[in-house]
CHARMM internal coordinates of N, CA and C (Angstrom, degrees):
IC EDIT
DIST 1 N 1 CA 1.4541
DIST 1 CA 1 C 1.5232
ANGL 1 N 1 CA 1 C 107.75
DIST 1 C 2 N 1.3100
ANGL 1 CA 1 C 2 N 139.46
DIHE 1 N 1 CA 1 C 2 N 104.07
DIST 2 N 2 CA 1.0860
ANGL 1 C 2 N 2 CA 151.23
DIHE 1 CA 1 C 2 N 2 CA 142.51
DIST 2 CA 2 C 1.6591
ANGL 2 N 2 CA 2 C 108.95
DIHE 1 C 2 N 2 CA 2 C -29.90
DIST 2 C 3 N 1.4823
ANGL 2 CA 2 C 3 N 115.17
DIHE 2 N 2 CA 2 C 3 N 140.95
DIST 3 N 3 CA 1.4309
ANGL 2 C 3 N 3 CA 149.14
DIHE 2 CA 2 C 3 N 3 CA -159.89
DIST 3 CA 3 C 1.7070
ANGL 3 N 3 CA 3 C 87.09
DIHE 2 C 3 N 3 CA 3 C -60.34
DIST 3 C 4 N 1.5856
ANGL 3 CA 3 C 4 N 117.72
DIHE 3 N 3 CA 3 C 4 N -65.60
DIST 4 N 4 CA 1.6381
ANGL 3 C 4 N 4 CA 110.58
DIHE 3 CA 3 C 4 N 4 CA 176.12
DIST 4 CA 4 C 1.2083
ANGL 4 N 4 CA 4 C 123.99
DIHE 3 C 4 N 4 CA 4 C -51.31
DIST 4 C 5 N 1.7831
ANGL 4 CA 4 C 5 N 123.41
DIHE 4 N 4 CA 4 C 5 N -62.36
DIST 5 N 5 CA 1.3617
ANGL 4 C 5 N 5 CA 122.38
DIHE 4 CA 4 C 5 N 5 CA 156.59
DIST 5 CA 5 C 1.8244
ANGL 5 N 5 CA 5 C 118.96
DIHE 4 C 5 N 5 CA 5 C -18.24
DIST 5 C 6 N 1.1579
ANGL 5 CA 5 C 6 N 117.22
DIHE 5 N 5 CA 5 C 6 N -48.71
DIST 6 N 6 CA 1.3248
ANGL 5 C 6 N 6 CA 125.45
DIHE 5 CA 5 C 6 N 6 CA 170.57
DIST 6 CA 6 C 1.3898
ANGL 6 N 6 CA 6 C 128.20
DIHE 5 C 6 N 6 CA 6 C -50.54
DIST 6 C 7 N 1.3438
ANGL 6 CA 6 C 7 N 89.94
DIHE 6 N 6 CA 6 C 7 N -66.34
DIST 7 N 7 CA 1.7961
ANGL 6 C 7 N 7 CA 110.06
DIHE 6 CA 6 C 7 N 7 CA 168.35
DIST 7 CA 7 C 1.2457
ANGL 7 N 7 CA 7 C 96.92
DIHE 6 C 7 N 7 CA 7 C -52.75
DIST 7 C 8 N 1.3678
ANGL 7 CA 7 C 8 N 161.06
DIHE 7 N 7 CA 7 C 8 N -65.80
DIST 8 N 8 CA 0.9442
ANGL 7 C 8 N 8 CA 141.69
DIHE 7 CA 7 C 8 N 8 CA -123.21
DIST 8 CA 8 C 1.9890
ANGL 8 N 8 CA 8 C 105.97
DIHE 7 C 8 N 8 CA 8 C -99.16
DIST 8 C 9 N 1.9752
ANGL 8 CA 8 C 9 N 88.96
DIHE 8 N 8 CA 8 C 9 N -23.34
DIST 9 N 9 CA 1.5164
ANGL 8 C 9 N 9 CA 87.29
DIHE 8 CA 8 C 9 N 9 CA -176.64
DIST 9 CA 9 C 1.3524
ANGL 9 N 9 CA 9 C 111.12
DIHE 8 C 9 N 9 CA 9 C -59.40
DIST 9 C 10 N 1.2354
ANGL 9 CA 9 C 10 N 119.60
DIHE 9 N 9 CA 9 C 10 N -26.63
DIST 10 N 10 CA 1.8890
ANGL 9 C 10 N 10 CA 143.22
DIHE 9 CA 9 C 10 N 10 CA -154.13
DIST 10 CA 10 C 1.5691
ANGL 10 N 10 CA 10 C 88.94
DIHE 9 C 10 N 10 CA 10 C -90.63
DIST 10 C 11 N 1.4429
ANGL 10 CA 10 C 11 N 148.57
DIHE 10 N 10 CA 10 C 11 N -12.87
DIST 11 N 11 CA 1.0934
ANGL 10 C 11 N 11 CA 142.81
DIHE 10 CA 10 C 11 N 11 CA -146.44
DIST 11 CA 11 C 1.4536
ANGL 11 N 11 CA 11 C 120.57
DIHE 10 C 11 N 11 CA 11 C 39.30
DIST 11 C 12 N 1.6107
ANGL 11 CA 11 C 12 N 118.35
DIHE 11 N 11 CA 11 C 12 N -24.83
DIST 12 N 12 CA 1.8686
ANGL 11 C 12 N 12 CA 117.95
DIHE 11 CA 11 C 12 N 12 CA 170.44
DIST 12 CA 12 C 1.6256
ANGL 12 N 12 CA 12 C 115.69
DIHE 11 C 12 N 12 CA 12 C -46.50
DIST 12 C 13 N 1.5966
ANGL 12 CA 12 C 13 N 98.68
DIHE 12 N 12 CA 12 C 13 N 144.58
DIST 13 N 13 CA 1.4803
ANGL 12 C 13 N 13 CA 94.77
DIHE 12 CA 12 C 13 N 13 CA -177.84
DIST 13 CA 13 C 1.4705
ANGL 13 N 13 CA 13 C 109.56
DIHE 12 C 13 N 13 CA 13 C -83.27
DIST 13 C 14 N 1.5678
ANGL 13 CA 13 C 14 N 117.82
DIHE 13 N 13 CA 13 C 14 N 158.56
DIST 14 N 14 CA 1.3726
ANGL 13 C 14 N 14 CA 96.54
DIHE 13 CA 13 C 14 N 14 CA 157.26
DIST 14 CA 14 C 1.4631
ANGL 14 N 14 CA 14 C 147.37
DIHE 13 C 14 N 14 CA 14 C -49.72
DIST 14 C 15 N 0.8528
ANGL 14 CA 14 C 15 N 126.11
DIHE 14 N 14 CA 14 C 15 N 135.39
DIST 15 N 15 CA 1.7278
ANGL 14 C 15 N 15 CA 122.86
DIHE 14 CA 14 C 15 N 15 CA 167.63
DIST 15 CA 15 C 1.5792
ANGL 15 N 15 CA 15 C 118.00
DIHE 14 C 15 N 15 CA 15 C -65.89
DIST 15 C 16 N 1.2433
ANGL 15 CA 15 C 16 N 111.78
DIHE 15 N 15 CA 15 C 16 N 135.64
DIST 16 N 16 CA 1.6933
ANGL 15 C 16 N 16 CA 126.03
DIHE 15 CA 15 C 16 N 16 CA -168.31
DIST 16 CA 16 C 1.5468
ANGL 16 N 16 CA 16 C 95.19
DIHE 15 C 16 N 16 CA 16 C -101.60
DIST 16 C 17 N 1.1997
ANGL 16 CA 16 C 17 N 122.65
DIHE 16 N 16 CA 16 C 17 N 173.61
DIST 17 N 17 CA 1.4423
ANGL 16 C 17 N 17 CA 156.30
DIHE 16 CA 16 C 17 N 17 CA 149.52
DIST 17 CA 17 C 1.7013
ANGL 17 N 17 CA 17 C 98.96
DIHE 16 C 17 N 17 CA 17 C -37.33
DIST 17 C 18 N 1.0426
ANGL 17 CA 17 C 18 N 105.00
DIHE 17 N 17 CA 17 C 18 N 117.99
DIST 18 N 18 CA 1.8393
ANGL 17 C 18 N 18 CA 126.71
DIHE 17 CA 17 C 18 N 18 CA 176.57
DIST 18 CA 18 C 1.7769
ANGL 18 N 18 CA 18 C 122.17
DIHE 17 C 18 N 18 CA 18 C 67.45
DIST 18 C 19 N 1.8553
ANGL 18 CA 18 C 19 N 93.98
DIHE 18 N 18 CA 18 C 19 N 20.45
DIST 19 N 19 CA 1.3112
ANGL 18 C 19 N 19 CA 94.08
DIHE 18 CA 18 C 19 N 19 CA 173.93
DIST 19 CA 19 C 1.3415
ANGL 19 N 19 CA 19 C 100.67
DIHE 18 C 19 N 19 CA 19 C -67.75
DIST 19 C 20 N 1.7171
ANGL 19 CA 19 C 20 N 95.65
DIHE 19 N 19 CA 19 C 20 N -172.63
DIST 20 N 20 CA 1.8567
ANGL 19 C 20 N 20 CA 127.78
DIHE 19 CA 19 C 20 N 20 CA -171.45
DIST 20 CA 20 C 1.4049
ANGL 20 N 20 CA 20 C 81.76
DIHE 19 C 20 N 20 CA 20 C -105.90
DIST 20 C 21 N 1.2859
ANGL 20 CA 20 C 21 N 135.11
DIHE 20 N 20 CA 20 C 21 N 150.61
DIST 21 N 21 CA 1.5067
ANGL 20 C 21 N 21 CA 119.01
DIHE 20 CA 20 C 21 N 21 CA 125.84
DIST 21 CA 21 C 1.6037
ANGL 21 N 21 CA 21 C 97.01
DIHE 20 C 21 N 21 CA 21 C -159.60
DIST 21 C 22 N 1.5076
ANGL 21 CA 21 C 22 N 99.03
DIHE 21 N 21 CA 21 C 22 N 166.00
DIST 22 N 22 CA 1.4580
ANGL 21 C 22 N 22 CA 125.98
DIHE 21 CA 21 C 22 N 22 CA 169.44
DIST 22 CA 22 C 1.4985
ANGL 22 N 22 CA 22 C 112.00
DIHE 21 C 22 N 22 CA 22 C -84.78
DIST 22 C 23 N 1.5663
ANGL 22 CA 22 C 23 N 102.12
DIHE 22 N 22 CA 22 C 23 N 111.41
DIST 23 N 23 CA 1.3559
ANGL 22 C 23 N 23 CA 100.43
DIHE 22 CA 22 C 23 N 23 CA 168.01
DIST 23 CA 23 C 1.7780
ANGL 23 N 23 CA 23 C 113.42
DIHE 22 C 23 N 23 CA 23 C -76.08
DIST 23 C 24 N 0.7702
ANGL 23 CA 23 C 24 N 150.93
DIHE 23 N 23 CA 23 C 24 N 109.18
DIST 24 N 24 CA 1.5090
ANGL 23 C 24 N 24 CA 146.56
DIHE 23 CA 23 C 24 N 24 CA 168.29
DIST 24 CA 24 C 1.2201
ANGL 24 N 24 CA 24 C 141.89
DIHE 23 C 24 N 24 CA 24 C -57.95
DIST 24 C 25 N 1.7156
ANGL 24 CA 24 C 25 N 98.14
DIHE 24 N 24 CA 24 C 25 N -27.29
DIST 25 N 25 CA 1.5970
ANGL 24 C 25 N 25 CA 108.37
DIHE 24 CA 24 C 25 N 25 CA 169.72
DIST 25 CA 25 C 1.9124
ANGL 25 N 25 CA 25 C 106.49
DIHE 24 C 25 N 25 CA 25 C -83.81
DIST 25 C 26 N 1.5560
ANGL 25 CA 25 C 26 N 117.67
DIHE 25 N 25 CA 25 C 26 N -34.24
DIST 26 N 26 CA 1.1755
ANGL 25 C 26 N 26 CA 109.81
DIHE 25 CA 25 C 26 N 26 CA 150.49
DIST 26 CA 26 C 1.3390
ANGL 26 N 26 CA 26 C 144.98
DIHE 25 C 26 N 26 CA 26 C -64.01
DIST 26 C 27 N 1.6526
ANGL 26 CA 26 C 27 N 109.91
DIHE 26 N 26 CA 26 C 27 N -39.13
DIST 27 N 27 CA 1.5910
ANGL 26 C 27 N 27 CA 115.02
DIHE 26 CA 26 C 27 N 27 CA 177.20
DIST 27 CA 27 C 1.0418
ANGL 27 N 27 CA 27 C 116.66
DIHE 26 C 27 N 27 CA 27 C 90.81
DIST 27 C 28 N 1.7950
ANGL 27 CA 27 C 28 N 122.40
DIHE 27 N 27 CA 27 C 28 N 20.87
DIST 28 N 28 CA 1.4201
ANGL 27 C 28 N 28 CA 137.10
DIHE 27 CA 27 C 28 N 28 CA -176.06
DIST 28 CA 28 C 1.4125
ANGL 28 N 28 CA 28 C 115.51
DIHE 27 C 28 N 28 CA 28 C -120.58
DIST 28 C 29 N 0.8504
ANGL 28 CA 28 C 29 N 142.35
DIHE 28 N 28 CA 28 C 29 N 169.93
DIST 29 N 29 CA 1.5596
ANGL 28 C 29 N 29 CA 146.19
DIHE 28 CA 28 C 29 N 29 CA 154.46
DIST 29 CA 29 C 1.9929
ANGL 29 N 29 CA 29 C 105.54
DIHE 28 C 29 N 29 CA 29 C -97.54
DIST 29 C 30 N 1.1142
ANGL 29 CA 29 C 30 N 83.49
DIHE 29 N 29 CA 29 C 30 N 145.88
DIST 30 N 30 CA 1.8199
ANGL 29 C 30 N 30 CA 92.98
DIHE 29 CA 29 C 30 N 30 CA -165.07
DIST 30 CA 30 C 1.5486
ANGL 30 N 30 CA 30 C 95.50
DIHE 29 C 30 N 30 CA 30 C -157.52
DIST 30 C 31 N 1.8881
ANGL 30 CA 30 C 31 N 97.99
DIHE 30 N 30 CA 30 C 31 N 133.63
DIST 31 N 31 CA 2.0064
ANGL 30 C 31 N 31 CA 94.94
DIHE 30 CA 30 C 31 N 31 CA 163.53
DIST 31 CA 31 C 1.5959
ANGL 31 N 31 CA 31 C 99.89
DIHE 30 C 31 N 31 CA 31 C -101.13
DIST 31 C 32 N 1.9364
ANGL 31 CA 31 C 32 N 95.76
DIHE 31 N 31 CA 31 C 32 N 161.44
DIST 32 N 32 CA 1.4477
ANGL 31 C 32 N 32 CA 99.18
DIHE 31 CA 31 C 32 N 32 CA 175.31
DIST 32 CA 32 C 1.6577
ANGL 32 N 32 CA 32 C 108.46
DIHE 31 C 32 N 32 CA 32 C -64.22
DIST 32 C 33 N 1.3008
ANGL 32 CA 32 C 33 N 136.05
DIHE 32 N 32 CA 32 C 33 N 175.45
DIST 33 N 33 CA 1.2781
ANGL 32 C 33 N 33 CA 131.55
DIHE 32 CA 32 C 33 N 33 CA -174.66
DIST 33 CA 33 C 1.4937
ANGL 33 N 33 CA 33 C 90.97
DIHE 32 C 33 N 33 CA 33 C -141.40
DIST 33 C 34 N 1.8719
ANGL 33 CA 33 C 34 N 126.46
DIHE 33 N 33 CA 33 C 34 N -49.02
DIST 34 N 34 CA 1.1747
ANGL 33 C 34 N 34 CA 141.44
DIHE 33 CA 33 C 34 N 34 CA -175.56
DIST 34 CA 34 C 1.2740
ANGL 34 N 34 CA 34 C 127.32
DIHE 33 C 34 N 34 CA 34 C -149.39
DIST 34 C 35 N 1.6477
ANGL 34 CA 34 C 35 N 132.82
DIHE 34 N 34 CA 34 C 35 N -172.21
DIST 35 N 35 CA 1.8797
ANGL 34 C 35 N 35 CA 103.58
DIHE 34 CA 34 C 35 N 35 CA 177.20
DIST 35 CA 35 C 2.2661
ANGL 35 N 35 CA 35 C 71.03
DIHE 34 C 35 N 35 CA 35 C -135.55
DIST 35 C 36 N 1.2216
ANGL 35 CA 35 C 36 N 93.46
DIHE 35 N 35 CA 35 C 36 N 150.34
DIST 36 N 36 CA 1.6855
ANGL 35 C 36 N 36 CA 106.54
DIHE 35 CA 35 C 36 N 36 CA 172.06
DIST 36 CA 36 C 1.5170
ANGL 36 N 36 CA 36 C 94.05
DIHE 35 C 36 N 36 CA 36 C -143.10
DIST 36 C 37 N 1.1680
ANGL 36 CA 36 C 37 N 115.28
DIHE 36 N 36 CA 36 C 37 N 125.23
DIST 37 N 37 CA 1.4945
ANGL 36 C 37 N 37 CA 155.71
DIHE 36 CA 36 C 37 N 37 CA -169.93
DIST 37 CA 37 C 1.6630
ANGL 37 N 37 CA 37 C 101.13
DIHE 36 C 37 N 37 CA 37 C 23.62
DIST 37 C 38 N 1.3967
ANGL 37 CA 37 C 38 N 102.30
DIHE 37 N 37 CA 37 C 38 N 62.30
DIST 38 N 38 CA 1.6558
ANGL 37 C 38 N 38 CA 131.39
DIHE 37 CA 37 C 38 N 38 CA 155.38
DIST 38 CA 38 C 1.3298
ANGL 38 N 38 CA 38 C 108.30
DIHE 37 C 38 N 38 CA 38 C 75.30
DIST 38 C 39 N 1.9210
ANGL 38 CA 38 C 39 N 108.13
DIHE 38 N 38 CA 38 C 39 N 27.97
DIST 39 N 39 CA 1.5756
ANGL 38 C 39 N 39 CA 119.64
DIHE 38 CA 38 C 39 N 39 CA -179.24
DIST 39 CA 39 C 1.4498
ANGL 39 N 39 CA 39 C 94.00
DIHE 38 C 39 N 39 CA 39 C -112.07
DIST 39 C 40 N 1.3481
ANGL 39 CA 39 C 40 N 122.34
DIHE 39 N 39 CA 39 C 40 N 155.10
DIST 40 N 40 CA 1.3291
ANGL 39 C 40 N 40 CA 130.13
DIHE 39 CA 39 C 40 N 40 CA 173.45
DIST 40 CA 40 C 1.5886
ANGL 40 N 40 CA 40 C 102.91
DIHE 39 C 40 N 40 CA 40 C -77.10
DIST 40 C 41 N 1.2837
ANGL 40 CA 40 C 41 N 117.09
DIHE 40 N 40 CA 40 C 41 N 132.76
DIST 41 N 41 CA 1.5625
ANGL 40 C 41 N 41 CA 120.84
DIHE 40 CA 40 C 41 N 41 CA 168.50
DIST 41 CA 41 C 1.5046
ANGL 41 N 41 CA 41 C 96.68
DIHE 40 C 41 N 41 CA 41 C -99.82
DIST 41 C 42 N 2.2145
ANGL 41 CA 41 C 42 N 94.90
DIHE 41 N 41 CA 41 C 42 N 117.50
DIST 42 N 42 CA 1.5940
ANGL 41 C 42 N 42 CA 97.61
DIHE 41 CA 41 C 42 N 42 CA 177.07
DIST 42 CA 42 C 1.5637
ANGL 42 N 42 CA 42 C 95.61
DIHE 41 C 42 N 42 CA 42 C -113.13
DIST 42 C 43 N 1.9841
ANGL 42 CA 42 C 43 N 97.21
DIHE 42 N 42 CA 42 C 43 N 169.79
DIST 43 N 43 CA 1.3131
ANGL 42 C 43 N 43 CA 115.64
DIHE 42 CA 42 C 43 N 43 CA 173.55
DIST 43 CA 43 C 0.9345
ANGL 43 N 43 CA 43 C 103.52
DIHE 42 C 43 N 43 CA 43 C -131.11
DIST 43 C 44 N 1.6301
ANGL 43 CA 43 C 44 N 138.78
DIHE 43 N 43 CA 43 C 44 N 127.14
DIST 44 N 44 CA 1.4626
ANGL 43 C 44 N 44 CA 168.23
DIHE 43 CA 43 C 44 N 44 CA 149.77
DIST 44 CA 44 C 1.5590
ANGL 44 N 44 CA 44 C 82.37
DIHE 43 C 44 N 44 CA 44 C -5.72
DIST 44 C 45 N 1.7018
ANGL 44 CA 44 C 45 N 127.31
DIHE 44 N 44 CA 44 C 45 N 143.50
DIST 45 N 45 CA 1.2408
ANGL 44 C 45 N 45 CA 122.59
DIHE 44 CA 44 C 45 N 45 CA -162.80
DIST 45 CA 45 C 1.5638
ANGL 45 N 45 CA 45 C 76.73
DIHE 44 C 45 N 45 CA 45 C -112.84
DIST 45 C 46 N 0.7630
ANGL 45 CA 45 C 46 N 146.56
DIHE 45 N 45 CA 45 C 46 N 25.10
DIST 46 N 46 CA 1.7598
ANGL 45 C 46 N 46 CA 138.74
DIHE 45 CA 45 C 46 N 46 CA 178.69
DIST 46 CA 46 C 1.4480
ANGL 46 N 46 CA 46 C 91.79
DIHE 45 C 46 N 46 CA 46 C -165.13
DIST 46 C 47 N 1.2737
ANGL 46 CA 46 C 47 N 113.88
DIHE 46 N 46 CA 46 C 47 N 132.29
DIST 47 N 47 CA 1.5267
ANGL 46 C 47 N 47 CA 134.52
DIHE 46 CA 46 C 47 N 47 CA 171.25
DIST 47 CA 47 C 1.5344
ANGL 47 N 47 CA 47 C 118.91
DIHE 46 C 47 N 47 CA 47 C 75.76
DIST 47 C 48 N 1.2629
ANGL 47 CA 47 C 48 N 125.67
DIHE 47 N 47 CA 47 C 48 N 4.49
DIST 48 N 48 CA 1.5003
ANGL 47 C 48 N 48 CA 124.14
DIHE 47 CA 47 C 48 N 48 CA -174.90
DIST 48 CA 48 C 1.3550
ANGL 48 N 48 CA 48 C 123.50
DIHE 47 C 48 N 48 CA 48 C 65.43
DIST 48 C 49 N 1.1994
ANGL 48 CA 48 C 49 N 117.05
DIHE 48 N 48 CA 48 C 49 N -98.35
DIST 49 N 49 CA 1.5565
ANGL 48 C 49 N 49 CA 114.00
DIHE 48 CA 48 C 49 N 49 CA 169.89
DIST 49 CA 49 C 1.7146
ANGL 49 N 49 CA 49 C 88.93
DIHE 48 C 49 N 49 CA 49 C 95.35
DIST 49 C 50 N 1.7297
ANGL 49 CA 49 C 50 N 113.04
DIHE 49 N 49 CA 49 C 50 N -174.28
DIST 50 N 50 CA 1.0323
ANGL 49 C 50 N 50 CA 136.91
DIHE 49 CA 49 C 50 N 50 CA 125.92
DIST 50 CA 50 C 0.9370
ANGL 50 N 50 CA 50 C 149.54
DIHE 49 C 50 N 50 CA 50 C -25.85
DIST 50 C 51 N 1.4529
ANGL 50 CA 50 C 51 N 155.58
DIHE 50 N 50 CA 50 C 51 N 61.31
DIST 51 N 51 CA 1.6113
ANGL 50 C 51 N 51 CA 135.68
DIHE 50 CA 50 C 51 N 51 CA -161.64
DIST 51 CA 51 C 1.2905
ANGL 51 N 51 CA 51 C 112.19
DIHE 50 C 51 N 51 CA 51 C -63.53
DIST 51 C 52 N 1.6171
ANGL 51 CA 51 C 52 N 100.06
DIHE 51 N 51 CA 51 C 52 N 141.25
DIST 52 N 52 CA 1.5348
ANGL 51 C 52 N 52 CA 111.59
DIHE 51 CA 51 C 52 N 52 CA -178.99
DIST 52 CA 52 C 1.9452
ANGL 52 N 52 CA 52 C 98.32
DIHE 51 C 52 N 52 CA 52 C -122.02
DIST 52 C 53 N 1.6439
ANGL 52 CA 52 C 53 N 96.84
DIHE 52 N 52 CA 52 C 53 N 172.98
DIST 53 N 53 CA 1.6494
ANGL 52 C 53 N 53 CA 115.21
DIHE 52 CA 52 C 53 N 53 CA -158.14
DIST 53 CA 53 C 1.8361
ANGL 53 N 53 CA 53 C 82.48
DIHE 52 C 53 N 53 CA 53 C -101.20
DIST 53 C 54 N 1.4330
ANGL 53 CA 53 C 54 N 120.95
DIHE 53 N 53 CA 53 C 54 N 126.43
DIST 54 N 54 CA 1.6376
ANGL 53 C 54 N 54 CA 117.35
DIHE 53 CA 53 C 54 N 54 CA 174.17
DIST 54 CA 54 C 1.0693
ANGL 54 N 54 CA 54 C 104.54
DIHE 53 C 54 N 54 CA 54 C -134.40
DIST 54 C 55 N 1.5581
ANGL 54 CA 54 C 55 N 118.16
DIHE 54 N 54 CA 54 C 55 N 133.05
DIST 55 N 55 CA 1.5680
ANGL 54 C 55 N 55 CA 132.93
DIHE 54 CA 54 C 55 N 55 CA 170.58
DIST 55 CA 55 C 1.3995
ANGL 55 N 55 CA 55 C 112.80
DIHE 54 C 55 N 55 CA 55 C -32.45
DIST 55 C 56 N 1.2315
ANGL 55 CA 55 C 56 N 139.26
DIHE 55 N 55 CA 55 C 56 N 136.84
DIST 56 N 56 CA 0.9368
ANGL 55 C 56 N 56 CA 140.05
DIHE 55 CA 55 C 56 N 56 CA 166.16
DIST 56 CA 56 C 1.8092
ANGL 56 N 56 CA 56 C 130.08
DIHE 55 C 56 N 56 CA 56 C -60.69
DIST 56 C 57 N 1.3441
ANGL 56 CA 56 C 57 N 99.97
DIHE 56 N 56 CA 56 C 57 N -35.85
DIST 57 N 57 CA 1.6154
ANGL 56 C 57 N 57 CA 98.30
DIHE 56 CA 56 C 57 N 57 CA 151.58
DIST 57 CA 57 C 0.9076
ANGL 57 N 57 CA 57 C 117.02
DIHE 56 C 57 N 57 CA 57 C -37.72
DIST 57 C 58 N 1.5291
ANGL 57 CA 57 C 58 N 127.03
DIHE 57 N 57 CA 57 C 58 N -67.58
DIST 58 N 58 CA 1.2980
ANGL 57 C 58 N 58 CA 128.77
DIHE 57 CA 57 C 58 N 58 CA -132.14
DIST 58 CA 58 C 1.4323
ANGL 58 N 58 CA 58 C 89.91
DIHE 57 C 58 N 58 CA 58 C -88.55
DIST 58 C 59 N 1.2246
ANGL 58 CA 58 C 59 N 152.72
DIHE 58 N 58 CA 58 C 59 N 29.36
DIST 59 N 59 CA 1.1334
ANGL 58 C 59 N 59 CA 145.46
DIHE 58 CA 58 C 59 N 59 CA 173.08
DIST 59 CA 59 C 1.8320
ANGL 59 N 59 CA 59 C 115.24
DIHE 58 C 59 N 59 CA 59 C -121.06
DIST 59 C 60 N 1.5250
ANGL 59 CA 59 C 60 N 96.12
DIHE 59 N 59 CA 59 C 60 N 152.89
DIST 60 N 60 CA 1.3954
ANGL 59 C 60 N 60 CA 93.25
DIHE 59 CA 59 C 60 N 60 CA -178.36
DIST 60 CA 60 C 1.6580
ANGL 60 N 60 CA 60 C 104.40
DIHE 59 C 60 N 60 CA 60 C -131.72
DIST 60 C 61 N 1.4386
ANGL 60 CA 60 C 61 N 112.50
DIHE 60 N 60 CA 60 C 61 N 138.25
DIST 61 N 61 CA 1.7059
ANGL 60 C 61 N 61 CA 97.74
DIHE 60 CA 60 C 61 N 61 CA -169.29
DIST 61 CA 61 C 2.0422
ANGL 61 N 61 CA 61 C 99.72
DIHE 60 C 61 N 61 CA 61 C -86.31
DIST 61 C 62 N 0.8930
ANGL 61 CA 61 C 62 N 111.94
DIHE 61 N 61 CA 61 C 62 N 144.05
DIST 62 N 62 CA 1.3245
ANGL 61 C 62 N 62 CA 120.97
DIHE 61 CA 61 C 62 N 62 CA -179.10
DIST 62 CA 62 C 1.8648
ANGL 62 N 62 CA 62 C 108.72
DIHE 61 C 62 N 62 CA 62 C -95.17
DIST 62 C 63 N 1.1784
ANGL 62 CA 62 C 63 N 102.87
DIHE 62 N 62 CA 62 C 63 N -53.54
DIST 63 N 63 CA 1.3136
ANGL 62 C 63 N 63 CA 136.96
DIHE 62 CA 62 C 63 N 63 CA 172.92
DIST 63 CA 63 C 1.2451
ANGL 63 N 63 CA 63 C 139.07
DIHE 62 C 63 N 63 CA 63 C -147.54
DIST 63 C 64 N 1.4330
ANGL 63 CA 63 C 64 N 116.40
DIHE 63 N 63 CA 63 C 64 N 131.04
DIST 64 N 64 CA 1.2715
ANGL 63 C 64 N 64 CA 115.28
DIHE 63 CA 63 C 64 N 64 CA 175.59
DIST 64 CA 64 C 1.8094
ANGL 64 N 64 CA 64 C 117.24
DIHE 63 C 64 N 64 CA 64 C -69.49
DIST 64 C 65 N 0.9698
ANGL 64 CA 64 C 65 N 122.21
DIHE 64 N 64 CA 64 C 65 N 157.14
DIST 65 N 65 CA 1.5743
ANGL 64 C 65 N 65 CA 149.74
DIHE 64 CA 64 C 65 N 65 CA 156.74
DIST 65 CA 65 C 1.3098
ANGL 65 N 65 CA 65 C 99.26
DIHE 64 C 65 N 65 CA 65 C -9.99
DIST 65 C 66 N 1.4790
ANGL 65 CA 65 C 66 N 166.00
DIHE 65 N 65 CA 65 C 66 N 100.30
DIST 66 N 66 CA 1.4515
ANGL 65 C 66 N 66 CA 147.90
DIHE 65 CA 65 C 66 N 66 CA 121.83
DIST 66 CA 66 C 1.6629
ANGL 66 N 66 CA 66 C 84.86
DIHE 65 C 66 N 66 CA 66 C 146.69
DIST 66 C 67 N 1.4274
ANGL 66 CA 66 C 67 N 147.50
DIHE 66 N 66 CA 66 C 67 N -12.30
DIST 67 N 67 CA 1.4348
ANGL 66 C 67 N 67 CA 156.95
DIHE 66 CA 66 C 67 N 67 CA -164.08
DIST 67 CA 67 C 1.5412
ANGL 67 N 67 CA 67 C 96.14
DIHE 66 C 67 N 67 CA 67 C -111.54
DIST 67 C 68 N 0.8445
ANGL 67 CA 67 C 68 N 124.68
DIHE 67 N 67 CA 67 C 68 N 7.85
DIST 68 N 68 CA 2.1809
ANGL 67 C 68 N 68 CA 100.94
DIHE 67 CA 67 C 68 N 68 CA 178.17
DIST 68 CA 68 C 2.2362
ANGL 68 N 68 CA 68 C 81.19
DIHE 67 C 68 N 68 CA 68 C -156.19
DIST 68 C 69 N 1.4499
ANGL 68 CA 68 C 69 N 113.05
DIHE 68 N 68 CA 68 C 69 N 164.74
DIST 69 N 69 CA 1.1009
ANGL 68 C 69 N 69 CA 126.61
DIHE 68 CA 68 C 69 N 69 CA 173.73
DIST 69 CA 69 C 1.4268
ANGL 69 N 69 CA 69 C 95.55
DIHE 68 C 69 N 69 CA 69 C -151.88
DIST 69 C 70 N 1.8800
ANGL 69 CA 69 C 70 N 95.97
DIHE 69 N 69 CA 69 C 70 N -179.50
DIST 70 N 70 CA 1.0544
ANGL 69 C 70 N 70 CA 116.15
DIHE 69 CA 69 C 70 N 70 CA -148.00
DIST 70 CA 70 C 1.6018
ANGL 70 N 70 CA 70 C 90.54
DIHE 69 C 70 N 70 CA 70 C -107.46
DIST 70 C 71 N 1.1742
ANGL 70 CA 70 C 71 N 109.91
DIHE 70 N 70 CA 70 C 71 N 142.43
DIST 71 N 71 CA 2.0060
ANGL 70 C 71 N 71 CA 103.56
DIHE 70 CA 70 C 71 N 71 CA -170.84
DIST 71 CA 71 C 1.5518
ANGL 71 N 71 CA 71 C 90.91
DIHE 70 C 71 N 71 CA 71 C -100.20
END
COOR INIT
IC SEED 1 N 1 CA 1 C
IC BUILD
């Protein structure tokens, strides 16, 4: 099952470039930064870190791109 196939079973839309979202299998909030082999590449929305590749299930969009800021 491909990352879209997925999304679509879940009815959630995909997440774009500078969303908000909740990763769930982590328990963090993270924006997309990039997608590597049709996974969103997130970054920890506080402190940077590493970006890691996360299932698309397991994500929840909080906010779209230009709708949430950085306090």
């Amino acid at each position: 099952m491909t990352a879209q196939t997925a999304q679509a079973a879940t009815g959630e839309p995909m997440p774009g470039i500078g969303d908000l979202l909740r990763d769930q299998e982590r328990g963090c909030d993270a924006v997309v930064t990039d997608f590597q082999g049709g996974k969103p590449l997130l970054r920890h929305r506080y402190g940077g870190g590493e970006p890691w590749a996360a299932e698309p299930v397991a994500l929840r969009i909080i906010a779209r791109s230009g709708e949430w800021t950085q306090p």
